[in-house]
N, C-alpha and C positions, 0 to 999 in steps of 0.2 A: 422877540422870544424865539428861542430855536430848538426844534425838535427833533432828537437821532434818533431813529429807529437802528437798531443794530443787524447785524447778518449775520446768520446761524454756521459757528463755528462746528457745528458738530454734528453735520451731514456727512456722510460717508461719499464719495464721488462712485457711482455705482457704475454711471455711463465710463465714465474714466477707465475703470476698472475691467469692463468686460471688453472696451473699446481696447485696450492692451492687451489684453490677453490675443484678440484674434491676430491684432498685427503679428504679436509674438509668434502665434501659429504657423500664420502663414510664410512666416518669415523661415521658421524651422523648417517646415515643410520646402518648402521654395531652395534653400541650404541642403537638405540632405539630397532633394532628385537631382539636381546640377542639372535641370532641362532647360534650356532658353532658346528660346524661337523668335524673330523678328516679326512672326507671321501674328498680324492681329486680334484673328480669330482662332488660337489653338487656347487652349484653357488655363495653362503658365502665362502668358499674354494677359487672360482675364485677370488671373491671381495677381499681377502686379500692377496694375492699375487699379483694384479691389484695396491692397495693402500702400500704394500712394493717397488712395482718399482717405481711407484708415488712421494714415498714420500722421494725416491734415487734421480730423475731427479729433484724436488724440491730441494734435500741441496745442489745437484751439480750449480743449476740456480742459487740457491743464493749465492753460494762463485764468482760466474762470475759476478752478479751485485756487490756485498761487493766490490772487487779486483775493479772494474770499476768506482766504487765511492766514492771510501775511500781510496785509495791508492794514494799515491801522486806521484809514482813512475810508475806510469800508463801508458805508452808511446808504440807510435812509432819511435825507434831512427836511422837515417840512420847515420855513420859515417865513416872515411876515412877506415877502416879496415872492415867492413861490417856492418851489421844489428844489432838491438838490439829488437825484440819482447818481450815487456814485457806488451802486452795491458790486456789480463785474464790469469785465473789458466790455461790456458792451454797454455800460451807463450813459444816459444821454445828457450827465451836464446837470445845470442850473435851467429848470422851465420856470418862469414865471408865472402868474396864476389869471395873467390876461389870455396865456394861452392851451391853460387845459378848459375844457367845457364841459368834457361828464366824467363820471367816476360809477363802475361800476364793480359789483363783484359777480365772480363765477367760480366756476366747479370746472375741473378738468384734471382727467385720469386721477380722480378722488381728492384731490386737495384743491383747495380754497386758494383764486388768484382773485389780485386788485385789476383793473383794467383800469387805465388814466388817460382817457380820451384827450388827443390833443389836436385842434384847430388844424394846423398844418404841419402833418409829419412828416412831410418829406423834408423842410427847413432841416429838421435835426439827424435826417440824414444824410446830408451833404459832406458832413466831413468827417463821416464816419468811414474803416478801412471797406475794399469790396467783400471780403468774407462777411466782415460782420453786418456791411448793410445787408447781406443777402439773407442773413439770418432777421434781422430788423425787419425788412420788406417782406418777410415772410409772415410776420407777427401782424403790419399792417394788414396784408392778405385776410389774415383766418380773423383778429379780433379789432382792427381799426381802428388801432394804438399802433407801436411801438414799445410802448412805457409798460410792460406787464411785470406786477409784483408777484410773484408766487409764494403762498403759507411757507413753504420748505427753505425759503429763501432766507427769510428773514424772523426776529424770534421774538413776535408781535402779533396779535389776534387779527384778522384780517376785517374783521366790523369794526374794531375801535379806530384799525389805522385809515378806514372811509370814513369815520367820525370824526376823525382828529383831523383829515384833509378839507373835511366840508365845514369842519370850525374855521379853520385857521385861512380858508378862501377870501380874498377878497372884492372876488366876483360872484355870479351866480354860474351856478354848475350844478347840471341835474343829477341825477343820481337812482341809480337802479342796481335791484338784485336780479341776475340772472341764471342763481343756483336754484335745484328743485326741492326746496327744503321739505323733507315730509316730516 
């Protein structure tokens, strides 16, 4: 039996949004002074190594909404054999359910995430690109996954979809809230 979770077509890309606009700025900006200096440390110098990183986190924001919106294959799949994360460019695939061991939920900057502990996350970062494991290994860092579901993400209750994971397990795997519910 296979279960899709879907991915919420109907988020606004906000980082996208304001992430454009600055490039656009700078860009205008940078366009109308016609200053260019080789010298590392003049503030034109800053501005475009500012508008290089800029305009990296822009293609990367836009391949995560393109994949979120135009992908028909977009999902959250739980299945008898384990997981199928395939919501953005940064999905890690099919995990099996020998290698997640907790499930947790949390709160972060107001919305409700899954956390999907898995055994050995660096395996599933192996063949993943250098941006995006940097971004991966960063998730490892702060919550000790990889695998994080965000509410905003996906257009699913985030208690039912720990309910539905810790039914459909077929190992044991612990499970904690780590929101402050008052």
């Amino acid at each position: 039996m296979e279960i899709i979770i879907p991915v919420n077509k109907r988020i606004f890309p906000v980082q996208l949004f304001v992430c454009s606009l600055i490039a656009i700025a700078i860009s205008v900006f940078l366009f109308y002074t016609r200053t260019f200096s080789l010298d590392p440390y003049t503030p034109m110098s800053i501005l475009i190594v500012l508008l290089i990183a800029d305009i990296r986190i822009v293609i990367l924001l836009a391949r995560i909404y393109i994949k979120t919106q135009f992908d028909s294959r977009a999902s959250f799949t739980i299945t008898e054999s384990g997981i199928v994360d395939n919501m953005t460019v940064l999905g890690l695939g099919k995990i099996p359910w020998e290698e997640i061991d907790d499930i947790a939920l949390d709160r972060y900057r107001g919305m409700d995430i899954s956390l999907v502990g898995i055994v050995d996350p660096d395996k599933y970062l192996l063949g993943v690109r250098p941006i995006y494991r940097s971004i991966l290994r960063g998730y490892v860092k702060k919550w000790n996954t990889p695998l994080i579901i965000s509410g905003r993400r996906v257009d699913f209750d985030m208690e039912k979809l720990r309910d539905l994971l810790l039914s459909h397990s077929t190992s044991t795997i612990n499970s904690h809230d780590l929101r402050d519910i008052e």
